[in-house]
C-alpha positions as CSV (number, residue, x, y, z in Angstrom):
1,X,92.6,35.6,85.8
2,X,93.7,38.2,88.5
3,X,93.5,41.8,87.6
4,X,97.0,41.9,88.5
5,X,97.6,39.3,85.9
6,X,95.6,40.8,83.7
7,X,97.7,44.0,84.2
8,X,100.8,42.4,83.7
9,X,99.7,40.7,80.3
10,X,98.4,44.1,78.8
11,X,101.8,45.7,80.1
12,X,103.6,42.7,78.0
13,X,101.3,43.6,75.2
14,X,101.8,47.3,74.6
15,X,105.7,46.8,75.3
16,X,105.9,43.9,72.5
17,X,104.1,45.9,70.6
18,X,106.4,48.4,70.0
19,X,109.9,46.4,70.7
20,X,112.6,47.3,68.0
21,X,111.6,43.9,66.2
22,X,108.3,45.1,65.4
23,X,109.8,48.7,63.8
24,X,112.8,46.9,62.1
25,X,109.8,45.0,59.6
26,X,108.8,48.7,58.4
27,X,112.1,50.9,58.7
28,X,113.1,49.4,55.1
29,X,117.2,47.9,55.9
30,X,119.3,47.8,52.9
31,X,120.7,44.4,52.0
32,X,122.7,43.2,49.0
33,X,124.0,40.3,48.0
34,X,124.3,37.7,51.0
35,X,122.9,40.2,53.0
36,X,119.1,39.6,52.2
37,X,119.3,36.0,54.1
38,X,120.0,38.3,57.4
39,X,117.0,41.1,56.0
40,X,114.7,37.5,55.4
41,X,115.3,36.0,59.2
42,X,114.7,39.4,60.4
43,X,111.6,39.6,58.5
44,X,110.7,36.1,59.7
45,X,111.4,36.5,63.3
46,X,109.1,39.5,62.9
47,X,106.8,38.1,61.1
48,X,107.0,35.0,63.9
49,X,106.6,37.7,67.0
50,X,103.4,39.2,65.6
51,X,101.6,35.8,65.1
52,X,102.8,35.2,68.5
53,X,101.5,38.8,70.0
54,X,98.2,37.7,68.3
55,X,98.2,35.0,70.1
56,X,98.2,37.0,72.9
57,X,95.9,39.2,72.4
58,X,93.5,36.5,71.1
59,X,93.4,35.1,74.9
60,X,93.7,38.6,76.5
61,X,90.2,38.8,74.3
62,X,88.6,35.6,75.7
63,X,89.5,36.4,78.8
64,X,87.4,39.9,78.6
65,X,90.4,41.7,79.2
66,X,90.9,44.9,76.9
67,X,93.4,44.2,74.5
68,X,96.1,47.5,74.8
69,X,95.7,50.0,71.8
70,X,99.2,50.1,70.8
71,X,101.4,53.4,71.3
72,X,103.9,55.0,68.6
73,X,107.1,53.4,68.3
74,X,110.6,55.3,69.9
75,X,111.4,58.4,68.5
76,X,114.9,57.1,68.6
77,X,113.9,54.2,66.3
78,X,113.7,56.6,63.6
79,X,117.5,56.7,63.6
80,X,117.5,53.1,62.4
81,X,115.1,53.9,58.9
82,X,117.0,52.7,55.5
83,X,120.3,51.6,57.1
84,X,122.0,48.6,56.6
85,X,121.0,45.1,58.3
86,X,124.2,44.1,59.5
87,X,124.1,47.5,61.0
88,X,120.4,47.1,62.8
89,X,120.8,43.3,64.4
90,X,123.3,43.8,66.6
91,X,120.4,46.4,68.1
92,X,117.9,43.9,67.3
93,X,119.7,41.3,69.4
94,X,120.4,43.6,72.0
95,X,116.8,44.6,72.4
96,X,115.6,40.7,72.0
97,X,117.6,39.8,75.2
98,X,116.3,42.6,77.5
99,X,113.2,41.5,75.9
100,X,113.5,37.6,76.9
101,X,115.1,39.1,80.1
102,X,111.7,41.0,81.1
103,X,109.6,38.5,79.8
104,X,110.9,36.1,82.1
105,X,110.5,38.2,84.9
106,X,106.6,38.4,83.7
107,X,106.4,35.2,83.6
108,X,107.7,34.3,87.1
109,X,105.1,37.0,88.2
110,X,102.0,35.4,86.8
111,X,99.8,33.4,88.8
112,X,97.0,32.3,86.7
113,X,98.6,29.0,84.5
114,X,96.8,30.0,81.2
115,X,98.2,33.3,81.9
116,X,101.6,31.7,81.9
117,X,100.9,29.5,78.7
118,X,100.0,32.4,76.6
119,X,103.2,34.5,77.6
120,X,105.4,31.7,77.2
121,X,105.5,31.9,73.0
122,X,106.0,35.2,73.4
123,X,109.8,34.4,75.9
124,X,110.5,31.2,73.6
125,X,110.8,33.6,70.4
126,X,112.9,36.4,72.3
127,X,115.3,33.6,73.5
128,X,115.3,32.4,70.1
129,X,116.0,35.5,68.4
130,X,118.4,36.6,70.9
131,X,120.5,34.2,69.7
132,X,119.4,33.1,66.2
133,X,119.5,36.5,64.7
134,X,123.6,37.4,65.4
């Protein structure tokens, strides 16, 4: 793998990392009644994106590439602790699509192939959730 690509793959990783998705698991939304079947597909589609960023760091490792330490979230993600979930997805699908947006634009940028196949869960869950979570 290039060092560009290698680059580009930590870039993803650190960003991922810390995508709104990731905080929403931990920042505790209220749901009642029919609610908790929106809080349990977030949850999932969390759940879903970490395996996947595993994944990614798992080749990142075999490829002797140092695997990102991850940053602190947003600040502004704070805002969004203990508040309702129909209130948080419409930011959670919001963020998903920029997310599949740059991810795309990663993955037209890498060369290497396995590169390519190790992002490419990563887009197929933002695309998902983009659109599976409203």
């Amino acid at each position: 793998m290039s060092p560009v690509d290698a680059a580009r793959l930590q870039d993803v990783y650190r960003r991922e990392s810390r995508s709104l998705l990731a905080y929403a698991r931990s920042a505790a939304p209220h749901a009642a009644g029919d609610d908790r079947k929106l809080r349990d597909d977030l949850f999932r589609a969390a759940d879903e994106a970490a395996a996947a960023l595993d994944g990614l760091a798992t080749f990142l490792d075999a490829s002797r590439v140092p695997v990102p330490m991850p940053s602190t979230f947003p600040v502004v993600f704070t805002d969004l602790n203990c508040v309702a979930v129909r209130y948080l997805l419409p930011k959670v699908v919001a963020d998903r699509t920029a997310a599949a947006a740059a991810l795309d634009a990663d993955l037209a940028a890498l060369s290497d192939p396995a590169a390519r196949a190790a992002l490419q869960p990563l887009l197929d869950l933002a695309r998902r959730d983009a659109t599976a979570l409203t």
